[in-house]
C-alpha positions as CSV (number, residue, x, y, z in Angstrom):
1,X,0.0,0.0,0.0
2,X,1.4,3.7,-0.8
3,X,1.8,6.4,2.1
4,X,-1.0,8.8,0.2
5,X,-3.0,5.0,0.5
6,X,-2.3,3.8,3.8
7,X,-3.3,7.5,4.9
8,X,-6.6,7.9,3.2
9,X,-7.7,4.2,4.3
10,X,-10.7,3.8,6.3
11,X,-10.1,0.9,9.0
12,X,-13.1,-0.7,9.8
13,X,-13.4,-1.0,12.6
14,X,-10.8,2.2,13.5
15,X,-8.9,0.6,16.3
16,X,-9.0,3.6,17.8
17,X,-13.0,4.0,18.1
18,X,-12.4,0.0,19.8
19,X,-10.0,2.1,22.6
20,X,-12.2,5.2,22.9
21,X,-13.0,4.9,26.0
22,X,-11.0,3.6,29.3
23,X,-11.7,6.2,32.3
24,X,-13.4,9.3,33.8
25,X,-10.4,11.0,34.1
26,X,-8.2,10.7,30.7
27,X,-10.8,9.9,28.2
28,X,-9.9,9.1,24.8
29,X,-11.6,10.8,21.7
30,X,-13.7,8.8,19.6
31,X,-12.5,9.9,15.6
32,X,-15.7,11.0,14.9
33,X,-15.8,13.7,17.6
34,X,-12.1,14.2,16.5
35,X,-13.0,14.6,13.0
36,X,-15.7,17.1,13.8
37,X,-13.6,19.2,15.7
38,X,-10.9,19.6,12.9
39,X,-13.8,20.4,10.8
40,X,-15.0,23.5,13.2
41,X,-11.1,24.7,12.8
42,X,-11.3,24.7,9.5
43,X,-14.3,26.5,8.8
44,X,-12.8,29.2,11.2
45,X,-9.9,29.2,9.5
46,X,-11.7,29.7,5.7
47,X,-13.6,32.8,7.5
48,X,-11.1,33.8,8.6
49,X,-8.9,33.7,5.4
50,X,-10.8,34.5,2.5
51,X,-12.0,30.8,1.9
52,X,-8.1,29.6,2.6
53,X,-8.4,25.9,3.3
54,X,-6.4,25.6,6.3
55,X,-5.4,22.1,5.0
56,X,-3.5,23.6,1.5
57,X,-1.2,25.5,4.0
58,X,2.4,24.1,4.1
59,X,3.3,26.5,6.9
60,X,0.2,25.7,9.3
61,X,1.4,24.2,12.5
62,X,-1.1,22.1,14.6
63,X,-0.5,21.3,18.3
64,X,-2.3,18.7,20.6
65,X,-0.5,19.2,24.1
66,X,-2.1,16.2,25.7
67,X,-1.6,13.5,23.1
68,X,-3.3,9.9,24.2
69,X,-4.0,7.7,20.8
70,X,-3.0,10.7,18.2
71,X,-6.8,10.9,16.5
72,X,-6.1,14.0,16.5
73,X,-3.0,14.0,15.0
74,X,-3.7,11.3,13.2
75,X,-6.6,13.3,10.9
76,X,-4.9,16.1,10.7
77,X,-1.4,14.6,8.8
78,X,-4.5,13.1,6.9
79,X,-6.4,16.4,6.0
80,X,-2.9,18.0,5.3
81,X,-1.9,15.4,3.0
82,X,-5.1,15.8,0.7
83,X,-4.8,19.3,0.7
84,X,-1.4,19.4,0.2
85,X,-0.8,17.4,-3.2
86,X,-1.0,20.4,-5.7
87,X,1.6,22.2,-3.4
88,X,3.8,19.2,-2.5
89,X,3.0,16.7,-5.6
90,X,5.5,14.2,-4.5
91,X,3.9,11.7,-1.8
92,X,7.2,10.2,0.3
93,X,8.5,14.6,0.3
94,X,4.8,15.4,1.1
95,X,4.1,13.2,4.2
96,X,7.8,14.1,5.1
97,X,7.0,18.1,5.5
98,X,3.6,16.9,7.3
99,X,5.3,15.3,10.0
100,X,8.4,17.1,10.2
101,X,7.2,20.8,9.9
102,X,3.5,20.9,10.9
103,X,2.5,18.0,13.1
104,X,3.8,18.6,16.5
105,X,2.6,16.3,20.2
106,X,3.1,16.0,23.4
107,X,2.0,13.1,25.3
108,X,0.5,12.6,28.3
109,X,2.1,9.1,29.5
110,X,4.9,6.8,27.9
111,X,2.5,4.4,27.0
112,X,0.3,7.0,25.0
113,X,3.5,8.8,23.2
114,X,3.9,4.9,21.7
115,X,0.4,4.8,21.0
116,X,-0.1,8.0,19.2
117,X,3.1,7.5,17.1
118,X,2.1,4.4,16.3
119,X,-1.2,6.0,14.7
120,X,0.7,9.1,13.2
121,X,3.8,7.6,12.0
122,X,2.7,4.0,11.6
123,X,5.4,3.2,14.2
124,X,6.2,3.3,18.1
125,X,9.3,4.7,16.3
126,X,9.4,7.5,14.2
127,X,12.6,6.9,12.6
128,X,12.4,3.2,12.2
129,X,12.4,1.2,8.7
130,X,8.7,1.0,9.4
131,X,8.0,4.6,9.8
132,X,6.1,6.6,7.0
133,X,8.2,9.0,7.6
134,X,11.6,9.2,6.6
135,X,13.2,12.7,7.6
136,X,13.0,11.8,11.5
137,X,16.4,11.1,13.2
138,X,14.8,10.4,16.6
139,X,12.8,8.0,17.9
140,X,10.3,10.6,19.2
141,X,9.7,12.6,16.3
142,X,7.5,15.1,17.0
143,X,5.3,13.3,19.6
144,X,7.2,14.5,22.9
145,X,7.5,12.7,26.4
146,X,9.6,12.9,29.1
147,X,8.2,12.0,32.6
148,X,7.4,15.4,34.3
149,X,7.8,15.6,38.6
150,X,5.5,17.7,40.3
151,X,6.8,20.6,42.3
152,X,5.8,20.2,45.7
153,X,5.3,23.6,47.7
154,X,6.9,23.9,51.1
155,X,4.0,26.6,51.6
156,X,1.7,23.6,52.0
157,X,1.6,20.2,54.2
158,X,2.4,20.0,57.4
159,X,5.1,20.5,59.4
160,X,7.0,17.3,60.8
161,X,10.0,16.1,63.3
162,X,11.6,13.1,62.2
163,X,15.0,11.8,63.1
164,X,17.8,11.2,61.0
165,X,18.1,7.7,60.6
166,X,21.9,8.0,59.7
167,X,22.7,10.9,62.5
168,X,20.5,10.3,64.9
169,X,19.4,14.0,65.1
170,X,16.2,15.3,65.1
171,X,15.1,17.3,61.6
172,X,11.8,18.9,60.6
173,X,10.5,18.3,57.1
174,X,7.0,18.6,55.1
175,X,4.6,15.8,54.3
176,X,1.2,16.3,52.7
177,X,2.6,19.3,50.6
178,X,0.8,20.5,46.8
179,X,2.0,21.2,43.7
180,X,2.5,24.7,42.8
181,X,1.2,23.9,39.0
182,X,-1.4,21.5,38.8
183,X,-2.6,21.1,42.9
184,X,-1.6,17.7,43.2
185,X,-0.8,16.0,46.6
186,X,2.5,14.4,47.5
187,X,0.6,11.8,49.8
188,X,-1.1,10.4,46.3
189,X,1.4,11.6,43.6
190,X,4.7,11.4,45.2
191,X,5.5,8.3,43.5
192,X,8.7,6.1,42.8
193,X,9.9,5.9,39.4
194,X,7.9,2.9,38.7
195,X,4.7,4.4,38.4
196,X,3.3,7.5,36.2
197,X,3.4,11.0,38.3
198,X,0.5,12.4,36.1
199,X,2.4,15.6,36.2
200,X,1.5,16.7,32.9
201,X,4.3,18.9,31.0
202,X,1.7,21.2,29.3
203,X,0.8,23.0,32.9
204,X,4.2,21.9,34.7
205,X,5.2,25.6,33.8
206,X,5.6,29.2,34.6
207,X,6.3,29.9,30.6
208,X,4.3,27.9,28.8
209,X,6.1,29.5,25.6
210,X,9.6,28.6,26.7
211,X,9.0,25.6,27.8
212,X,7.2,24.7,24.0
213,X,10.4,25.9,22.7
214,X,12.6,23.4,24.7
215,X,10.1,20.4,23.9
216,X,10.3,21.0,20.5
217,X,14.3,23.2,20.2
218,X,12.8,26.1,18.4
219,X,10.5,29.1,18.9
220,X,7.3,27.8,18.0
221,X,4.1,29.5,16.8
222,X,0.9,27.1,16.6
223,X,-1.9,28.2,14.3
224,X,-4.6,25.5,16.0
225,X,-4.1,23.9,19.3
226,X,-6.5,21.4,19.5
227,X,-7.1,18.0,21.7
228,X,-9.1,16.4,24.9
229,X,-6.9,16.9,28.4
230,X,-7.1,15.0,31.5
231,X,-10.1,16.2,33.7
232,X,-9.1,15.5,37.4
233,X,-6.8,14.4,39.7
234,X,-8.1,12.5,43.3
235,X,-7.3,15.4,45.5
236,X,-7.4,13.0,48.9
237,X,-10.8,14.2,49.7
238,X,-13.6,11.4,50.9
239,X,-14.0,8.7,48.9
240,X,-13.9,9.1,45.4
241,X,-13.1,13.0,45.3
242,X,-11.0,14.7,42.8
243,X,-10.4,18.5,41.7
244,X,-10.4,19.4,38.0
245,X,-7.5,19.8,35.9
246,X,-8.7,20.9,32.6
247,X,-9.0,24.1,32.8
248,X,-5.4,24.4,33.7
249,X,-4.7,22.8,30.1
250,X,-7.2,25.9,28.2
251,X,-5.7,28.4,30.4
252,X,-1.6,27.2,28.8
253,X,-3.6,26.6,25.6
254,X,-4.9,30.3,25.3
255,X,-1.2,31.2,26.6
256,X,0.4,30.1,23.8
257,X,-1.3,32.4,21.2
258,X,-2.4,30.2,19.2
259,X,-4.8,31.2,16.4
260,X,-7.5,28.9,17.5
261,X,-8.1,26.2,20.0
262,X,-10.7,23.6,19.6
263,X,-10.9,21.2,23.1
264,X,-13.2,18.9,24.2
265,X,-14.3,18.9,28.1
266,X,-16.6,18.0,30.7
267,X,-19.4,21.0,30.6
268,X,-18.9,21.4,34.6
269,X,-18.1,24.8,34.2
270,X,-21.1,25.9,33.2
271,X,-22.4,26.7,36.4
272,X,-18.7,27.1,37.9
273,X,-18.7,24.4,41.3
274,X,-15.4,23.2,42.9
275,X,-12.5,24.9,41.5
276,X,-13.9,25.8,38.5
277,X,-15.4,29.2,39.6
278,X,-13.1,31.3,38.4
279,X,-12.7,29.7,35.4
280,X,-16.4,29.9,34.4
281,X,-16.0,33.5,34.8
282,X,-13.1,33.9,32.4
283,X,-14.9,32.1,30.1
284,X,-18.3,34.0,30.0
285,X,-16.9,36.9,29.8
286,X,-13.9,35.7,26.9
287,X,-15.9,36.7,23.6
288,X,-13.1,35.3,21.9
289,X,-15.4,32.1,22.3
290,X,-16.8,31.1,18.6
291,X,-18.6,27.9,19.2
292,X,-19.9,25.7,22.0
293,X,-21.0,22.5,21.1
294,X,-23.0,20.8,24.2
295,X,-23.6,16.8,24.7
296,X,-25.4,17.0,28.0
297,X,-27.0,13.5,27.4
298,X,-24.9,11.1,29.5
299,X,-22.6,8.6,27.9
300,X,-23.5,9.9,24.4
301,X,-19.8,11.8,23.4
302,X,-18.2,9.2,25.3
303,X,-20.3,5.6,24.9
304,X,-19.4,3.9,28.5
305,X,-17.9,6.9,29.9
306,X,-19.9,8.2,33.2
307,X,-18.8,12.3,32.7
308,X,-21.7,13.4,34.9
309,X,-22.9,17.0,33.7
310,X,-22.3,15.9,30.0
311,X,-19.3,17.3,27.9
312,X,-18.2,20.0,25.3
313,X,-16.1,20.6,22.8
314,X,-15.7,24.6,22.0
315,X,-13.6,26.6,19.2
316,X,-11.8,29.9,20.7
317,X,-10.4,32.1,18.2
318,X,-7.3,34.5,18.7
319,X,-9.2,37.5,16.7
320,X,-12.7,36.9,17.5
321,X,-15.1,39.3,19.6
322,X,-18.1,38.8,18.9
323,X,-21.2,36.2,20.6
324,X,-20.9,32.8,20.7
325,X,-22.7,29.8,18.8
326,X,-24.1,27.2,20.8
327,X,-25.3,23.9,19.4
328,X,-27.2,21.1,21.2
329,X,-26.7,17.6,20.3
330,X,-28.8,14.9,21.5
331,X,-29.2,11.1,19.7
332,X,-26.3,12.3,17.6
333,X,-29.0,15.1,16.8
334,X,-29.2,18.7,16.8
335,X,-31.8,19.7,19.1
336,X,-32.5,23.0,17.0
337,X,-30.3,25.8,15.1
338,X,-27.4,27.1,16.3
339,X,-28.3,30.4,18.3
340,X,-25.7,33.0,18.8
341,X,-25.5,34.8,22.2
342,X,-23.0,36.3,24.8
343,X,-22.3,33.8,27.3
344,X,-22.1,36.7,29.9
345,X,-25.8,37.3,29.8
346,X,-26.5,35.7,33.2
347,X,-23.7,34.3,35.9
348,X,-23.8,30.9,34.6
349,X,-24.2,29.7,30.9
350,X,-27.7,28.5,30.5
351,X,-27.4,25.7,27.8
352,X,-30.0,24.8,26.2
353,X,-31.4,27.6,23.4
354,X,-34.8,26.9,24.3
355,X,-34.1,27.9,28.0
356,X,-33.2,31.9,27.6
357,X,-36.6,33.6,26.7
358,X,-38.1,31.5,29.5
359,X,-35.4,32.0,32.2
360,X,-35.8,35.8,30.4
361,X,-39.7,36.2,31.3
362,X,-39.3,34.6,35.2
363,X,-35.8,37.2,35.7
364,X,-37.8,40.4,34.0
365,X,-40.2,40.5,37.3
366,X,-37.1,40.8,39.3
367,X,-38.6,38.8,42.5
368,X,-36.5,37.9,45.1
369,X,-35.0,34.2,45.0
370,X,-35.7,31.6,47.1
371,X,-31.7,30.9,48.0
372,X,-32.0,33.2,50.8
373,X,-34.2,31.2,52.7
374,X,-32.8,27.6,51.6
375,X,-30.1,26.4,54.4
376,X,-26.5,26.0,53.8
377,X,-24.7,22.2,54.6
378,X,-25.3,20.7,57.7
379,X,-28.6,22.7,58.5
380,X,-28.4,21.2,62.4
381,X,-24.6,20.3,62.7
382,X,-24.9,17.2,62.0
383,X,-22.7,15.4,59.4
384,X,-24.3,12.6,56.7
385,X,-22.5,9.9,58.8
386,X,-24.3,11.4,62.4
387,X,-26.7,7.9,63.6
388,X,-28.4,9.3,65.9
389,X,-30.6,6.1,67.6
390,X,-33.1,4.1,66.6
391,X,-35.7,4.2,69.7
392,X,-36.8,7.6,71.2
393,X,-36.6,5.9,74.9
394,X,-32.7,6.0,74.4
395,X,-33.1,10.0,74.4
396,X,-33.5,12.0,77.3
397,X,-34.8,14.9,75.4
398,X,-35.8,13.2,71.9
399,X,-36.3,14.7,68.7
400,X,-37.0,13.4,65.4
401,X,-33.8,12.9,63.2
402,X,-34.2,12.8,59.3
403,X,-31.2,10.9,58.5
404,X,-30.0,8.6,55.5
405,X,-33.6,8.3,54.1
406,X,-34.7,6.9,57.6
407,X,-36.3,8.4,60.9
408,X,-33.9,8.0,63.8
409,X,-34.1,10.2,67.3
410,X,-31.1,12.5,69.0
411,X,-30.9,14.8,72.1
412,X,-32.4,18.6,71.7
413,X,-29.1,19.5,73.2
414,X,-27.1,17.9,70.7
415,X,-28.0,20.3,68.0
416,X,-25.4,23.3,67.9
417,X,-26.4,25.0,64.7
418,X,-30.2,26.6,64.2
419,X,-31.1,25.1,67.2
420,X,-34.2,28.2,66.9
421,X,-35.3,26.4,63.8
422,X,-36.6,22.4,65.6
423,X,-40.2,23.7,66.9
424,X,-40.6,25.2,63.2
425,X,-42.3,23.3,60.1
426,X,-39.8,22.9,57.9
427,X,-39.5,21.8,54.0
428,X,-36.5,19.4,53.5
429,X,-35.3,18.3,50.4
430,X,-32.0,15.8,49.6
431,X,-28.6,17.4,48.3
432,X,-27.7,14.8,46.5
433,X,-30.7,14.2,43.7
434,X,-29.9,12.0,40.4
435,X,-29.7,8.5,39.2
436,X,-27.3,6.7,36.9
437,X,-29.8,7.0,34.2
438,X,-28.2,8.7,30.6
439,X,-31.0,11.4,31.8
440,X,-31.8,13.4,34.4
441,X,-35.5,14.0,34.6
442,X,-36.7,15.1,37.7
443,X,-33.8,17.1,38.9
444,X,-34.7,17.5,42.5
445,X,-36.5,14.5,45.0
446,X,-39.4,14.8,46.6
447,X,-40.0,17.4,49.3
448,X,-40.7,16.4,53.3
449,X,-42.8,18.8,55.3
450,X,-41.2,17.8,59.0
451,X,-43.0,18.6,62.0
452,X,-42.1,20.8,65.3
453,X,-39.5,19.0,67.3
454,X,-37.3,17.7,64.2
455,X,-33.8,18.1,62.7
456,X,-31.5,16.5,60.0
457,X,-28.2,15.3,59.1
458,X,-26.5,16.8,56.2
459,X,-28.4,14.0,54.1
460,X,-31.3,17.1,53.5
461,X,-30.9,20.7,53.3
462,X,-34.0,23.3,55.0
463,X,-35.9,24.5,52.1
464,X,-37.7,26.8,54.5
465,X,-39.0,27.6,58.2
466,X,-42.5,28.3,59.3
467,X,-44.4,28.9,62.1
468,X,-47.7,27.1,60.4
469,X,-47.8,24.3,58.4
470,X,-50.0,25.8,55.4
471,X,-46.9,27.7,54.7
472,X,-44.4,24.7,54.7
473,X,-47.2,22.5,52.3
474,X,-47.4,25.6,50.0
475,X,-43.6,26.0,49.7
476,X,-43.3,21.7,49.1
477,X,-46.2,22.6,46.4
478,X,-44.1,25.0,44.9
479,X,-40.6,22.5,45.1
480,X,-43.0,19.8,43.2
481,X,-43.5,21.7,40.1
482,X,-42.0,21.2,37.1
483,X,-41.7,25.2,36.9
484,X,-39.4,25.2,39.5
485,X,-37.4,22.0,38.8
486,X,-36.8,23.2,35.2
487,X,-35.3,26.5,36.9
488,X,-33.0,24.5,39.3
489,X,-32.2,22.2,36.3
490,X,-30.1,25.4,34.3
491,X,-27.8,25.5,37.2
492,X,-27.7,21.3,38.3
493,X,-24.9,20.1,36.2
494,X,-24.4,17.2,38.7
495,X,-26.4,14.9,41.6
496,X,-25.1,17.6,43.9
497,X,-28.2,20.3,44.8
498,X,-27.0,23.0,46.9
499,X,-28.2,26.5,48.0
500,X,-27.0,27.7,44.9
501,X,-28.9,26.1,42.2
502,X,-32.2,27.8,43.3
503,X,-31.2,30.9,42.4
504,X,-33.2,31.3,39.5
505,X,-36.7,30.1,41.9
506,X,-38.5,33.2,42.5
507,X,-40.2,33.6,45.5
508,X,-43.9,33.1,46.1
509,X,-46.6,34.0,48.7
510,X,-46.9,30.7,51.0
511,X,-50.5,31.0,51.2
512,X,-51.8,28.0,48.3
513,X,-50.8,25.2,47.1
514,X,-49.1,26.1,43.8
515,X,-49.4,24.2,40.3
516,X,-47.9,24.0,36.7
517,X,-50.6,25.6,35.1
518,X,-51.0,28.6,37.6
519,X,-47.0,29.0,37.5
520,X,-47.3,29.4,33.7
521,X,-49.6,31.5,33.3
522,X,-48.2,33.9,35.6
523,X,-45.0,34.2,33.7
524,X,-46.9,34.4,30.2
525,X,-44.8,30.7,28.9
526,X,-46.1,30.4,25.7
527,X,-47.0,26.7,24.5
528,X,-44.0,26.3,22.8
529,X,-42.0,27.0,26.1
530,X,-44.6,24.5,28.0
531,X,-44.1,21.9,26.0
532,X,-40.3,22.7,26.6
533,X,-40.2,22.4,30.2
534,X,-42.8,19.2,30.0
535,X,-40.4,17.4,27.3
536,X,-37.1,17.8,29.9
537,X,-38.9,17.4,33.5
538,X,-41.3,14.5,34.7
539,X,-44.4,15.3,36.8
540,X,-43.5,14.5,40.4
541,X,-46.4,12.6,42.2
542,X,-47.1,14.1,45.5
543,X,-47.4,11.6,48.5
């Protein structure tokens, strides 16, 4: 088979769609998603240029910073060597300039920087007999890795005496420090040389742009950055937790002044959450964001791959101001046009289309939110692990405890935190609401109207306090409707429900029991916007 052949082939299957998917927290692109995304550069890049094809250009160089099987790179060499045949007619000198000059990587792990340049170049070696390219002198090529230590900062940790066990004497030293770049702790990543360090050299810097030029021994300029990053990193927290990482890979991206960059990521940020805060404010307010494209249906970018909160892929563009195109798939579908709009528009990005002139009419009364009156964590002081016990008789001044989906019994005395609020009615709803369904359809669980002389754990957050029951069944009402579940639902990206995501619920008089139809009317929804809200959020039988 020629080069220009074994290029343009079509493997079916594409080994690489077989290994799309292995983990939550270094996902690997399916090529379809990879192909579409080169696509979105291009385009850009014709606009940009007077109908230029961005693949006829000898001197465009493309970047993926976070190589793990090279699709990327991969369709790219394969776009460039179509578009390149008039310019560079001879097929062994044409592939050579691809590789050599405009196709550049960096991989994430050893075992990926094989992977990928067994894609690109045909061979864990790119300048081996078996190697389509034949201008490399290197092993490496272009596809870069070195393992990368994280820089552990003495500002963290702890401080600890040890002894010597040479001298004898007594020292001090750190344990439990963080890495300065990436946040990483040395109790989970301070590892032997056995085992990867995940201390990825793309955002292992202070100079992203010096530290490009020593990877690669030149000053490099990339015209399209463009790839799929690690997401997280287990931060020691309970259980299962981990920070994200990805933003730190757009933020060295954008840093490197590239033309455009095109990345795929969990769609988290949306409504900001742990340590992405910031970084959802940088990117609302960046109109130098062209395109969005949203997969909020789970498991559907990544088949098998549990990315709670769906994922994104976006194009950024170095010379764009302007608003930003957002596109809905779902079933491999576009839910509707495209719809252009400034992402800044409300402190979150609202992501589905069909969501603004609703969220629009509710906002343009300018009532006061419910969040006020909805309770932080631990309403009572109690943690989710807090028992309490089972029989009242074991309580020498009992209350109720809601606790773990059960009814248990604890001490009046024992409550340190609203200890003003047990003789109330109050409205308690779960944190935590969601299944492992592909989709989320009722967004918040059922509310519990708990007598005088109760409390919780952490397990339920206070939706609100009354003196009178009427008041706490109207407010449940309200919690029940799909009005206000829809609302909650353009701030939820995850099972976790805090404070925060009510922000949007407008407050209501606590004096009737509230429905649907009296909700819409009130805020003029058209039947168009009804059938909206119906199609995304299930009725919620009351008890």
């Amino acid at each position: 088979m020629s080069i220009s052949n074994l290029l343009l082939s079509n493997h079916n299957p594409d080994v690489l769609t077989c290994i799309a998917n292995l983990s939550n927290d270094e996902v690997f692109t399916p090529p379809e998603m990879a192909a579409a995304m080169l696509d979105l550069a291009a385009e850009a890049w014709a606009r940009d240029h007077d109908g230029e094809s961005l693949w006829a250009n000898p001197n465009a160089r493309v970047l993926d910073p976070f190589v793990k099987t090279g699709v990327f790179l991969r369709e790219a060499t394969r776009r460039f060597n179509e578009g390149l045949i008039t310019v560079i007619p001879d097929a062994q000198e044409r592939v050579n300039h691809i590789l050599t000059k405009q196709i550049y990587g960096i991989a994430i792990t050893e075992l990926t920087a094989l992977m990928s340049r067994r894609s690109v170049y045909c061979s864990k070696y790119a300048n081996s007999e078996h190697s389509i390219c034949t201008a490399f002198d290197t092993p490496e090529g272009n596809i870069w890795f070195e393992r990368t230590e994280h820089t552990w900062d003495d500002k963290t940790g702890k401080r600890e005496s040890r002894v010597d066990p040479l001298s004898g004497a007594e020292i001090a030293i750190r344990t439990g420090r963080r890495c300065s770049h990436c946040g990483a702790g040395e109790n989970d990543y301070g590892r032997g040389e056995d085992l990867e360090t995940h201390a990825y050299a793309f955002i292992h810097t202070d100079d992203i742009k010096q530290r490009i030029s020593e990877i690669f021994g030149a000053d490099m300029h990339f015209d399209l950055v463009i790839g799929n990053p690690p997401y997280q990193l287990s931060d020691g927290g309970h259980s299962a937790s981990a920070s994200p990482i990805y933003q730190l890979f757009v933020e060295s991206a954008k840093d490197l002044d590239p033309e455009h960059v095109v990345m795929v990521t969990p769609s988290r940020w949306f409504a900001g959450g742990k340590g992405l805060n910031d970084y959802r404010d940088e990117m609302l307010h960046d109109h130098r964001l062209r395109t969005l494209v949203d997969y909020p249906k789970l498991y559907e970018a990544f088949p098998g791959v549990k990315i709670r909160g769906g994922v994104s892929y976006f194009l950024w563009s170095r010379t764009y101001d302007g608003p930003c195109s957002i596109q809905t798939m779902w079933d491999g579908k576009p839910t509707g046009p495209a719809v252009e709009r400034y992402l800044d528009e409300f402190d979150v990005l609202v992501r589905r289309n069909e969501a603004v002139p609703i969220l629009k009419k509710v906002l343009a009364r300018r009532e006061e939110s419910i969040e006020g009156q909805i309770s932080s964590r631990k309403p009572f002081g109690f943690a989710t692990n807090y028992q309490g016990e089972s029989r009242i008789s074991r309580r020498k001044d009992p209350i109720k405890l809601f606790a773990n989906q059960e009814v248990r019994f604890t001490d009046r005395a024992e409550v340190q935190v609203n200890p003003e609020w047990i003789d109330d009615w109050k409205v308690l709803i779960t944190r935590v609401q969601g299944t492992s369904a592909a989709v989320e359809t009722q967004f918040l669980s059922k509310p519990i109207v708990a007598e005088p002389g109760t409390a919780c754990t952490e397990t339920y957050i206070v939706a609100g306090h009354f003196d009178v029951r009427e008041e706490a069944e109207s407010l449940a009402s309200y919690l029940r409707t799909r009005f206000v579940r829809f609302l909650v639902s353009l701030r939820k990206s995850t099972q976790d429900a805090p404070r925060g995501v009510y922000r949007f619920v407008p407050a209501q008089p606590w004096d009737r029991e509230w429905t649907d139809e009296e909700l819409y009317a009130k805020y003029g929804l058209t039947e168009e916007e009804i059938a909206f809200i119906e199609s995304i959020v299930r009725p919620m039988e009351d008890d």
